[in-house]
N, C-alpha and C positions, 0 to 999 in steps of 0.2 A: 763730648763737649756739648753743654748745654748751648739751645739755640737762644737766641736774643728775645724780649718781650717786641720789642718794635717790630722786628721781623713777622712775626706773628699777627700781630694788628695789620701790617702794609699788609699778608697775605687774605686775612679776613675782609680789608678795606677795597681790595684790587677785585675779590669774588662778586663782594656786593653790589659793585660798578657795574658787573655785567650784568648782575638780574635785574638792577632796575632799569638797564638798555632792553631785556627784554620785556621787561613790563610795561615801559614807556609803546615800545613797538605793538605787543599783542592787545592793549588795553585802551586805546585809539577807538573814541567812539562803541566802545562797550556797554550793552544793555542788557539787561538780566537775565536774558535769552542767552547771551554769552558767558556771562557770569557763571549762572547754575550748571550746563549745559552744552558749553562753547558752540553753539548754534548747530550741533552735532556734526561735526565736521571735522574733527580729530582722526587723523593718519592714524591706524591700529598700529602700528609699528613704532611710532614716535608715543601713545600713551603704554605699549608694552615694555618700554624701554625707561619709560618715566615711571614707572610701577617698585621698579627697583630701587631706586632711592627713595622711594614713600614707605615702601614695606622692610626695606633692611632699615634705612636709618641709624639714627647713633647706637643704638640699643645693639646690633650686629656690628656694627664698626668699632665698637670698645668691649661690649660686653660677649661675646662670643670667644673670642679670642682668649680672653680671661678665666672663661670656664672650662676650658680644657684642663687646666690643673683640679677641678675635684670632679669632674667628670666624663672627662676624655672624651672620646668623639660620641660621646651615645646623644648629641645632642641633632647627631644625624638622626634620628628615628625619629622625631619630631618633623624634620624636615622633610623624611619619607612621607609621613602622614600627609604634608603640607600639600603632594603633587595629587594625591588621592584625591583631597577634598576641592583642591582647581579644577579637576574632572568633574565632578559633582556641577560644581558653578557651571560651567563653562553649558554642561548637558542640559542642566535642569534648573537652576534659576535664572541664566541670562534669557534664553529663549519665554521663559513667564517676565519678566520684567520688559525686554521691547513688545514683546505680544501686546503687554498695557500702555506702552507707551510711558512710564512714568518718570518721575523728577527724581523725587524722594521714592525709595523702593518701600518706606514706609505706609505709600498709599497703598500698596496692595492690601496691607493689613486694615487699611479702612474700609475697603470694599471688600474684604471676607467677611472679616468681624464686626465691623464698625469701628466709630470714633473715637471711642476709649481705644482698643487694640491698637488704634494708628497713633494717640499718643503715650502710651503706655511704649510700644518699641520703638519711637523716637526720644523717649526719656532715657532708655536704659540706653540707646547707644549715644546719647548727648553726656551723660557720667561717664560712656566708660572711653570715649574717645577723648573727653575733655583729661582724664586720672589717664590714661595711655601716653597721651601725646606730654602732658606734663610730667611724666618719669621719665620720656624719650629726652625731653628737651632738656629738663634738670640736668642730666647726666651728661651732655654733650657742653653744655652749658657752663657745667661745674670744672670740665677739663680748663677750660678755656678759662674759667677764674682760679684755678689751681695754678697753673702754669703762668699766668699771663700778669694779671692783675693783684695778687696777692702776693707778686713781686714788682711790683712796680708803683713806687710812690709819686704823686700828682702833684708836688708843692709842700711834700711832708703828709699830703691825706690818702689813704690807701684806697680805689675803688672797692666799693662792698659790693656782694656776689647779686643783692635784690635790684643794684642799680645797672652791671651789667647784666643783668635776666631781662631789666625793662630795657635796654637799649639794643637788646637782638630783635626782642617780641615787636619795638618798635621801625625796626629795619622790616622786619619780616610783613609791620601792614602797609608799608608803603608802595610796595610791588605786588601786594595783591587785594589791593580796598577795590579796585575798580575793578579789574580782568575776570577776577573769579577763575575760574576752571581754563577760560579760554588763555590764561596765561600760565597756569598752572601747571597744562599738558608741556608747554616748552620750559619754563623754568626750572622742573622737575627730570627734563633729558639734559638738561646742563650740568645740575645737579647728579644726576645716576652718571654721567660720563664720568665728574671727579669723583665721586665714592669709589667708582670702580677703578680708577685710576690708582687712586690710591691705598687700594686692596692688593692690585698687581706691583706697584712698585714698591710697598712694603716688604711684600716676600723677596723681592731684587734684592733688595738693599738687604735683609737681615741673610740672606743668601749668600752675600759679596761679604757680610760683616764673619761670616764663619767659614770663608775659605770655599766653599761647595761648587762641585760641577755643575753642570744645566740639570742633570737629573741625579745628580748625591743628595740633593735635599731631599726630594720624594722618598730615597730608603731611609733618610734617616727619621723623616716623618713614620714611614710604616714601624719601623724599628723601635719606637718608642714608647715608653711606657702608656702613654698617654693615645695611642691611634685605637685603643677598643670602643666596638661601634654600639653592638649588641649587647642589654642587659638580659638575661633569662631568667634571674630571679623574677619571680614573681610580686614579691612583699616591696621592693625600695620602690618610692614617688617613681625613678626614672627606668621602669620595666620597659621590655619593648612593646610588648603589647599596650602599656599605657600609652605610652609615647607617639605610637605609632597610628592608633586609633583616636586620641586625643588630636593628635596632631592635624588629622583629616578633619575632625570635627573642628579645630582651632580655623582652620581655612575657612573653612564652609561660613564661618561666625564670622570672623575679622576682614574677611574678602568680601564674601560672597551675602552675606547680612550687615553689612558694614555701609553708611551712605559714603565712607571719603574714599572708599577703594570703586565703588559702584559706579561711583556720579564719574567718575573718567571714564569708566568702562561705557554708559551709559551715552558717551559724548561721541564715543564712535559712527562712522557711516550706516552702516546694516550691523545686525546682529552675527553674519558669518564674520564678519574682521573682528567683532570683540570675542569672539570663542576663537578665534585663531592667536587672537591678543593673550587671552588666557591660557590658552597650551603651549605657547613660546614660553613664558611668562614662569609657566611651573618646571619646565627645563631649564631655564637659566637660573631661578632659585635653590636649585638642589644644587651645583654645580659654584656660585657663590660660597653658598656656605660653608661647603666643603673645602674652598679655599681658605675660608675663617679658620676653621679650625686647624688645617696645615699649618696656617700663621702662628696660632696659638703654638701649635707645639714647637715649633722652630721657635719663637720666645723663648720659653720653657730651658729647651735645649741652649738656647743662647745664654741665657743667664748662669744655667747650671756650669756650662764651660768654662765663662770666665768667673766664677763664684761670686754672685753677685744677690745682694738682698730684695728680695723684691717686696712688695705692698704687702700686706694682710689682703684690704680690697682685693677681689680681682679684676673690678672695672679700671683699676689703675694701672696695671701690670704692664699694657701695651702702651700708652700716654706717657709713663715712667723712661721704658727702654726707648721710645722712639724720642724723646724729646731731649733725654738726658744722657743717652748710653752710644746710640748707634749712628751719631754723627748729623751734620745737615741736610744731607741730600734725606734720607727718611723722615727729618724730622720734618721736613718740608712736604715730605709725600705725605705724609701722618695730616700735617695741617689743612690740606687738598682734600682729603677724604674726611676730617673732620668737620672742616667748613662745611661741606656740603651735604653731611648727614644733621649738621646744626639745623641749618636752614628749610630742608627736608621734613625735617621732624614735626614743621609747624604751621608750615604756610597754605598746604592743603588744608588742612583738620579747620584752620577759621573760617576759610570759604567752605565745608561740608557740615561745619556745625550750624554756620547761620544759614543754610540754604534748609537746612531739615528744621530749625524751632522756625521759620519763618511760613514753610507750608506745611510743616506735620501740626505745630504747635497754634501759629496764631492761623493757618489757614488761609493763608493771602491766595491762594490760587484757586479758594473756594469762594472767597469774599467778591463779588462780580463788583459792590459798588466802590470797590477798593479801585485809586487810579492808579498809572504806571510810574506815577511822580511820588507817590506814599509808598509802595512797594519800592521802590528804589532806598528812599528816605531809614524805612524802616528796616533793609538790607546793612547800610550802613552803621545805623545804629548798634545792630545786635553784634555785627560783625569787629567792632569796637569793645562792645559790652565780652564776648568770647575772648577777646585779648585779653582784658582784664581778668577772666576767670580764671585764665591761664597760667600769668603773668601767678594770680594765687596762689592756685596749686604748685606751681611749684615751689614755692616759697615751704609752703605747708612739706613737701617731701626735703629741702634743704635742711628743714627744722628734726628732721628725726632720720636724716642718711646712714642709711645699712650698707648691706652687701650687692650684689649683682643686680644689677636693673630686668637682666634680662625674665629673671623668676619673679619679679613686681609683676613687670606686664603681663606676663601669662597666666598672674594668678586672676591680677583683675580682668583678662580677659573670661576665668574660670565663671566669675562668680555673675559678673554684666550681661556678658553673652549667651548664657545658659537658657534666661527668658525670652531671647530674643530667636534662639534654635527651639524651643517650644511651641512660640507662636506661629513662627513661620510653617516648623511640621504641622501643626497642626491644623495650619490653615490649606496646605497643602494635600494633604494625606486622609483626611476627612470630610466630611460632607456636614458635619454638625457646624450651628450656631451658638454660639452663649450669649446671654444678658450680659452686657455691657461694664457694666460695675462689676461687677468678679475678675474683669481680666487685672485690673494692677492691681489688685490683692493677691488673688493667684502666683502672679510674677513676683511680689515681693517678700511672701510666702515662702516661694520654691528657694530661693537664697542662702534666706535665715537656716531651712530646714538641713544645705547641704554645710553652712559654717559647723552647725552640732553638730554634722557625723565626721569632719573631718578634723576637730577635736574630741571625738567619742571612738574613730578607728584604729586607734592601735592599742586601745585598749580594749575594746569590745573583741578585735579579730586579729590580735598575737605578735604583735608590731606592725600591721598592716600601713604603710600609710599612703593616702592618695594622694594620686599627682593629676594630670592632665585630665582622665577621665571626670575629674567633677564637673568640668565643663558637663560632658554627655549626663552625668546624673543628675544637674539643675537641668537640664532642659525636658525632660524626661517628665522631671518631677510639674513643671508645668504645664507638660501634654498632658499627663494624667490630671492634675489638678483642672484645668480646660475641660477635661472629658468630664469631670464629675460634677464640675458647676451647673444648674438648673440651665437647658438649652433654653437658645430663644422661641422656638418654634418651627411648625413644619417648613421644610426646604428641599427646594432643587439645584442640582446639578449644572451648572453652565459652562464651560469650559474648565478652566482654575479657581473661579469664584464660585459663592455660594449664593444664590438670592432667593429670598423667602419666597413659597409660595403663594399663590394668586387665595383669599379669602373663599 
């Protein structure tokens, strides 16, 4: 039995209540210091736990579950790679990042390389978090007008999908135009509590829906066509080894070079609770997931039972069964864990996009005669101007909807983040300077060079084709491109940074 549209909305309506009790609460006399920063004062425990509805999101609450039918559980070896690369963060670039004390982790790249480098990888993560978070939200976004709205006439006029995109994107700046981060860290554990919520009660319910003991579901999970983890072919996009080395690499980018994952991390008391933040953090994501993909195949299995047709999409597969097939108690759980990967999906990314063009880009925390009323002023602005870009893109992904969201985001995370793991290794890992002007050539070089090879690979080398590792191959391509650019001159060694030496 299909659930009600009103139902639906009271549950969307009754979520939103609470976040802006919490917003109203944490966002009480907040100044930019809190905004960017939460005055670093954030419980490791309460942003470890907020971490999870920022990084699963709708993209793993719909689109996970879906991809078990063409590629069964191998989507764990991604998720392998994922715990690899929180070790990495957690050892080696949170310990450089409070060492500097920074806002934006894109200053470091100001003070290895210079000014170009520190706006050069705040551009590529302002594209690639702005085309991320707009395929996350699209797609969460688009359930909710599939279901909700495109069944529900207003007076004979049907709400259109661009005017409910603006009225989330508009919910979503209300609870966080002022707070920033300092409200982010709590709206975000409110948020991972229903995501998770509604992970565990999905499996309940599709569990009760097939008759199953507390633990028949688990064999039937192993039991099915669909539970192979391991790819060993070498040649398919989803090898393990691509997957699994990719995926380390994917962390290290999307985490750990990322300002909207950082700048919580960031907000933490000392540096030992955000590394304890982050190795909880990588245990509880392997362990989600893997409940995803349970999910999926018990879908799978649930439909094939009662013979039933499913989507083409497979972003729809779970939305379909929970809203239309498996009664109200799921479909209710479904809207729980929906809501709050909607909301999730978007309300960090505006506070970390405007906190990075406002000090990587216009430089407000370099400007001394800049006051604390135009930084303020100028906060607002952009963080307004980021909704709207938002609000675009995804319009722009509604206008040409494909398949699985969750292979959009990883590819733009392939080809954005690539530049951004070049700079950083190479700001890290050598002692060289470059002239200034070469670095976003460089970067936007290394890109272009990895789109030809990955329509020139399976021609050139016998069906080859790549998956995950192109991330590792742009970034590659622009440590060496770095390395061969004209240095800027002789240099010394100073802890992590490089500073020219004395004439």
């Amino acid at each position: 039995m299909a659930i009600s549209p009103a139902v639906i909305l009271t549950c969307v309506g009754g979520y939103f209540a609470f976040l802006l009790g919490i917003a109203w609460y944490t966002g009480r006399n907040a100044g930019n210091a809190a905004y960017f920063l939460g005055n670093r004062s954030s419980p490791w425990y309460v942003v470890a736990f907020g971490l999870i509805g920022d990084s699963l999101s709708g993209v793993t609450f719909i689109s996970v579950p879906g991809v078990v039918r063409t590629g069964g559980f191998s989507y764990l070896q991604v998720v392998l790679g994922y715990a690899i690369g929180y070790l990495v963060i957690a050892q080696v670039l949170l310990p450089l990042y409070y060492r500097l004390g920074l806002t934006s982790i894109y200053t470091y790249l100001e003070r290895r390389l210079g000014l170009a480098a520190q706006k050069t990888g705040s551009a590529f993560f302002l594209v690639s978090r702005l085309l991320g978070a707009a395929a996350r939200l699209y797609l969460a976004a688009g359930i909710v007008q599939r279901f909700v709205f495109d069944r529900v006439a207003l007076g004979g006029w049907r709400v259109p999908f661009w005017l409910s995109v603006t009225v989330i994107i508009g919910l979503i700046l209300v609870y966080t135009y002022r707070g920033g981060i300092k409200t982010l860290v709590w709206t975000d554990t409110f948020q991972s509590t229903f995501l998770l919520l509604g992970l565990v009660l999905s499996v309940v319910a599709i569990v009760r829906a097939l008759n199953l003991g507390p633990w028949e579901w688990v064999e039937v999970v192993h039991a099915s066509e669909y539970s192979r983890v391991f790819v060993w072919d070498w040649a398919p996009a989803n090898s393990v080894w691509k997957e699994v080395v990719g995926g380390a690499f994917i962390a290290i980018c999307m985490t750990g070079l990322d300002q909207n994952m950082m700048q919580k991390n960031l907000s933490c008391r000392s540096l030992v609770e955000a590394q304890r933040n982050i190795h909880w953090f990588s245990v509880i994501v392997v362990l989600v997931n893997l409940l995803f993909l349970a999910l999926g195949a018990l879908l799978y299995h649930y439909a094939s039972v009662r013979g039933l047709v499913l989507p083409e999409r497979t972003d729809l597969v779970f939305p379909t069964l929970a809203l239309e097939h498996l009664g109200g108690f799921a479909a209710i759980v479904f809207l729980l864990g929906l809501t709050a990967a909607t909301f999730s999906s978007a309300d960090s990314v505006l506070t970390t996009l405007t906190t990075s063009f406002c000090i990587d880009i216009l430089g407000t925390e370099r400007r001394a005669e800049m006051t604390e009323a135009t930084r303020t002023r100028l906060r607002h602005v952009f963080h307004l101007i980021f909704a709207l870009l938002l609000l675009g893109a995804i319009l722009v992904f509604e206008a040409r909807a494909g398949s699985a969201v969750i292979g959009l985001v990883l590819k733009i995370a392939n080809y954005t983040y690539g530049p951004l793991l070049g700079l950083f290794a190479f700001g890290i890992l050598t002692r060289r300077s470059v002239q200034g002007h070469w670095v976003p050539v460089v970067a936007v070089v290394a890109p272009i060079l990895c789109a030809v090879l990955e329509v020139k690979a399976p021609i050139w080398w016998d069906g080859y084709r790549m998956g995950n590792e192109l991330l590792i191959l742009n970034g590659l391509l622009t440590f060496v491109g770095l390395w061969l650019v004209p240095a800027k001159g002789s240099e010394r060694r100073v802890g992590d940074l490089t500073r020219r030496a004395p004439a």
